[in-house]
C-alpha positions in Angstrom: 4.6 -17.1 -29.3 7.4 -15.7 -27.2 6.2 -13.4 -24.5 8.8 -11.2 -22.7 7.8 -9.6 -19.1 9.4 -7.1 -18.4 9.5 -4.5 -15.0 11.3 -2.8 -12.1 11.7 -6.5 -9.9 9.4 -9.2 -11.0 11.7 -11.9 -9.1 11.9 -10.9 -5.5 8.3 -10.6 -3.4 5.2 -8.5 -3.8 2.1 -8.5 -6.2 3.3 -7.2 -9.0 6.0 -10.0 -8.9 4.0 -13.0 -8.0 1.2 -11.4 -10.9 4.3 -11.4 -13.1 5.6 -15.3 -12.3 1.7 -16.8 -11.9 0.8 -15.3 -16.1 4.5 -16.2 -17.4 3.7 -20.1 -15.7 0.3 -20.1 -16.7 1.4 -18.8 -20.3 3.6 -21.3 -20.4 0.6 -24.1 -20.1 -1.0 -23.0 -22.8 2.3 -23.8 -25.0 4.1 -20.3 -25.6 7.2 -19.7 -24.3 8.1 -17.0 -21.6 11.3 -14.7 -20.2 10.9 -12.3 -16.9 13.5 -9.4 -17.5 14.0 -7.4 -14.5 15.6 -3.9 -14.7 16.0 -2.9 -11.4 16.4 -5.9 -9.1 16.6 -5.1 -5.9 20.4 -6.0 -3.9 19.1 -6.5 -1.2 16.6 -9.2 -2.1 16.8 -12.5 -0.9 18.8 -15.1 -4.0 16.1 -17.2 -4.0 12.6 -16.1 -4.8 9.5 -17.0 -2.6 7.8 -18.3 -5.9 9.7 -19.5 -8.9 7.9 -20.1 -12.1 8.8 -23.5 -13.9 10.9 -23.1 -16.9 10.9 -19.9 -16.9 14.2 -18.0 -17.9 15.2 -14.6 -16.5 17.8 -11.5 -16.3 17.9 -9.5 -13.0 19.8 -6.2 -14.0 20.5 -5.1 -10.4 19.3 -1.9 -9.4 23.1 -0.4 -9.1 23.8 -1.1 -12.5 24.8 2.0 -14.9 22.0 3.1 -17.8 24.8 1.3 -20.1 25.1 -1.8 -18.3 21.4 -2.4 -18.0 20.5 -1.6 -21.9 23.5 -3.7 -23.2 22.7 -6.6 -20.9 18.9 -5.9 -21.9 19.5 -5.9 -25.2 21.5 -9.1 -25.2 18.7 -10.9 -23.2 16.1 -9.9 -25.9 18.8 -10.4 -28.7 18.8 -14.6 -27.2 15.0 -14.5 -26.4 13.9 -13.2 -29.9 10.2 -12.0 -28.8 7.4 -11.1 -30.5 5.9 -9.2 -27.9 7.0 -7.8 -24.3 4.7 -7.3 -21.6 5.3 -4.0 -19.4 4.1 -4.5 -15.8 4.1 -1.1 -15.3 4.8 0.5 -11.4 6.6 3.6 -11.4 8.7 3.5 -8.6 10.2 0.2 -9.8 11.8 2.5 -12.7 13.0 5.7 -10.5 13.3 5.4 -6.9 11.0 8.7 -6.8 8.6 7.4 -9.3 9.4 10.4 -11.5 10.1 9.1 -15.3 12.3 11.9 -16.1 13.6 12.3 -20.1 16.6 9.7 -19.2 14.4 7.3 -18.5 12.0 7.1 -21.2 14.5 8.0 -23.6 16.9 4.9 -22.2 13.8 2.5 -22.1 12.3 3.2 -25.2 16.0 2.9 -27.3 16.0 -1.2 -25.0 12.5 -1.8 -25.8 12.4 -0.6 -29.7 11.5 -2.3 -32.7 9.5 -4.6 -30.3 5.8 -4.7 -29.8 5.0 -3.3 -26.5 2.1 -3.8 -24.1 2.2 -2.0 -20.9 0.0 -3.0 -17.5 -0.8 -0.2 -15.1 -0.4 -1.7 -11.8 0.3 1.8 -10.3 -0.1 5.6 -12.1 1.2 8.0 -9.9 0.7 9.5 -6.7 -1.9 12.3 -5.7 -4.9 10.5 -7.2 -7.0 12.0 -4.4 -7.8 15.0 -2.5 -6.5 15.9 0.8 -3.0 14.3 1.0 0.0 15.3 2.7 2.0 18.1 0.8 4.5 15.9 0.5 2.5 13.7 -1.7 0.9 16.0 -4.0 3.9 17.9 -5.0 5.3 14.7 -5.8 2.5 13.4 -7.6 2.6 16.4 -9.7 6.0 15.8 -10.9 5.7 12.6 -11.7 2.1 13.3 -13.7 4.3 16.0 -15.6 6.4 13.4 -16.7 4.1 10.2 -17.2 2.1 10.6 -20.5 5.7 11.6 -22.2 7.2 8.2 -20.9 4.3 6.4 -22.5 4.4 7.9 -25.2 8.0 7.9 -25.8 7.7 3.5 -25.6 5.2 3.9 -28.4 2.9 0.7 -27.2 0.4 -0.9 -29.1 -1.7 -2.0 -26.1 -2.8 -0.3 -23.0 -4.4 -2.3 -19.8 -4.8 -1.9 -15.9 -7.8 -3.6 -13.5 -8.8 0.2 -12.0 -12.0 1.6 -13.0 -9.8 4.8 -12.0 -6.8 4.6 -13.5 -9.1 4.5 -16.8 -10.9 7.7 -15.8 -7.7 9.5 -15.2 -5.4 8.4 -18.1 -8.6 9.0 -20.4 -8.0 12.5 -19.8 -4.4 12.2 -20.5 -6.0 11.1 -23.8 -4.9 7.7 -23.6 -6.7 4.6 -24.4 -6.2 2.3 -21.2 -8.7 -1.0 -21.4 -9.6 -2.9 -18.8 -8.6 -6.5 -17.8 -9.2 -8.0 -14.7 -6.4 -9.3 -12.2 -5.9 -12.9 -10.9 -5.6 -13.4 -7.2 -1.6 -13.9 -6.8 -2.9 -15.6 -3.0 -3.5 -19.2 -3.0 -6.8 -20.0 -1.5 -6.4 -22.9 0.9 -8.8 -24.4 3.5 -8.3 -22.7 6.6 -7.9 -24.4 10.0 -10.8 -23.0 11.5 -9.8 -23.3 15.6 -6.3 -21.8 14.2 -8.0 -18.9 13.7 -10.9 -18.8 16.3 -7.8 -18.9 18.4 -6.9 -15.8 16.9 -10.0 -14.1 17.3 -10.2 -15.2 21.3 -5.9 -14.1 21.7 -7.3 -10.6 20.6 -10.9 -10.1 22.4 -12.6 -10.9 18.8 -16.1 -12.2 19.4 -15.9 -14.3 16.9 -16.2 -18.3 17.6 -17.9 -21.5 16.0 -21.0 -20.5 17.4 -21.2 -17.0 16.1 -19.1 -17.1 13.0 -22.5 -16.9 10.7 -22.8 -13.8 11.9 -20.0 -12.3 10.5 -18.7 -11.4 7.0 -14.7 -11.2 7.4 -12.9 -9.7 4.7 -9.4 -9.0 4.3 -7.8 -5.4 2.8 -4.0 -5.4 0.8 -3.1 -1.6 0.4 -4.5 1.3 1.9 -7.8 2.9 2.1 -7.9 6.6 0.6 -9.0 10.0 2.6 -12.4 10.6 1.6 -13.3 6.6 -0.1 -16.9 6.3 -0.4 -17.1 3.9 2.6 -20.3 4.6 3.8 -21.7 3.5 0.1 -19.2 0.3 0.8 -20.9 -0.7 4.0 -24.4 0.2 2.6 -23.8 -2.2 -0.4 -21.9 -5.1 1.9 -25.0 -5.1 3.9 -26.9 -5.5 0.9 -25.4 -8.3 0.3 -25.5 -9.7 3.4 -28.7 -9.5 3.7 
């Protein structure tokens, strides 16, 4: 099978973009054969990815480039590649800079992206999920709402998917059918040099050393933690375990 990936920037860093590289290499192990198309790479990104994916051939459209440019360069890639599927990894400020998927946008992807099996991944929705945000955030998270179940539409894909429990809940009452599938770490787990970071501990008044170390569960957070999060429950159920 040929698999397409296809986003904002899946070559430069972050998690969408290492999630991106890992599945297309791993993909690849398993025999099929993979392309990373990205639409809107970034210019000011670094030539050389942190990660690159073996085998793996790619496009980066940069971000400057016209709507003509990047559909007749897209379309060329996928005229070469031949896929049977593409695989949306879906963030929606990799697709506007605002995150609002205006008419032009939908209507420019969807005429690339036709005729092709689509599945779409919902790394991000949009902003102003929760209660008290700035006003900044929930006027802009009610544009780009007003303008997110018509983009999806408009791509017509066969196959919805995103890890959050609440993205489900919320693009359920859009009416659309988003499944769940679990994420991958993109982090490599290594062994860690344990008086490398005891040292860290002691360098910021952490009371944490080899003789207390069973005492404490350390965790480690990526992205932020949301006004009213349930973290009372969170603690009440780490304890839990804990114990």
């Amino acid at each position: 099978m040929k698999i397409m990936f296809i986003g904002g920037d899946l070559f430069g860093d972050g998690g969408v973009a290492d999630y991106a590289k890992l599945l297309s290499e791993a993909v690849q192990e398993l025999g099929h054969k993979t392309f990373i198309l990205s639409l809107f790479r970034h210019d000011n990104a670094d030539s050389a990815p942190p990660f690159t994916p073996c085998s793996t051939d790619f496009l980066n459209i940069s971000e400057t480039a016209t709507w003509n440019e990047r559909i007749k360069s897209g379309r060329d890639a996928i005229r070469r590649f031949k896929p049977d599927v593409i695989s949306m990894q879906f963030v929606p400020f990799s697709y506007q800079k605002k995150g609002i998927l205006h008419g032009e946008v939908g209507k420019n992807i969807s005429e690339l992206l036709s005729h092709i099996p689509l599945h779409i991944f919902f790394h991000e929705l949009h902003a102003g999920l929760r209660p008290s945000l700035t006003c900044g955030y929930f006027w802009l998270g009610l544009f780009q709402r007003m303008f997110f179940k018509r983009f999806i539409l408009k791509l017509n894909p066969m196959l919805l998917h995103t890890n959050s429990s609440i993205y489900i809940y919320y693009t359920k009452k859009m009416g659309l059918n988003v499944k769940k599938l679990d994420l991958f770490g993109n982090i490599k787990v290594e062994k860690p040099d344990r008086n490398v970071i005891f040292k860290l501990f002691a360098d910021r008044n952490i009371p944490i050393d080899s003789q207390t170390r069973n005492s404490f569960i350390l965790m480690g957070f990526f992205g932020g933690i949301q006004n009213l999060a349930p973290i009372e429950l969170f603690l009440q159920q780490l304890k839990s375990v804990k114990d």
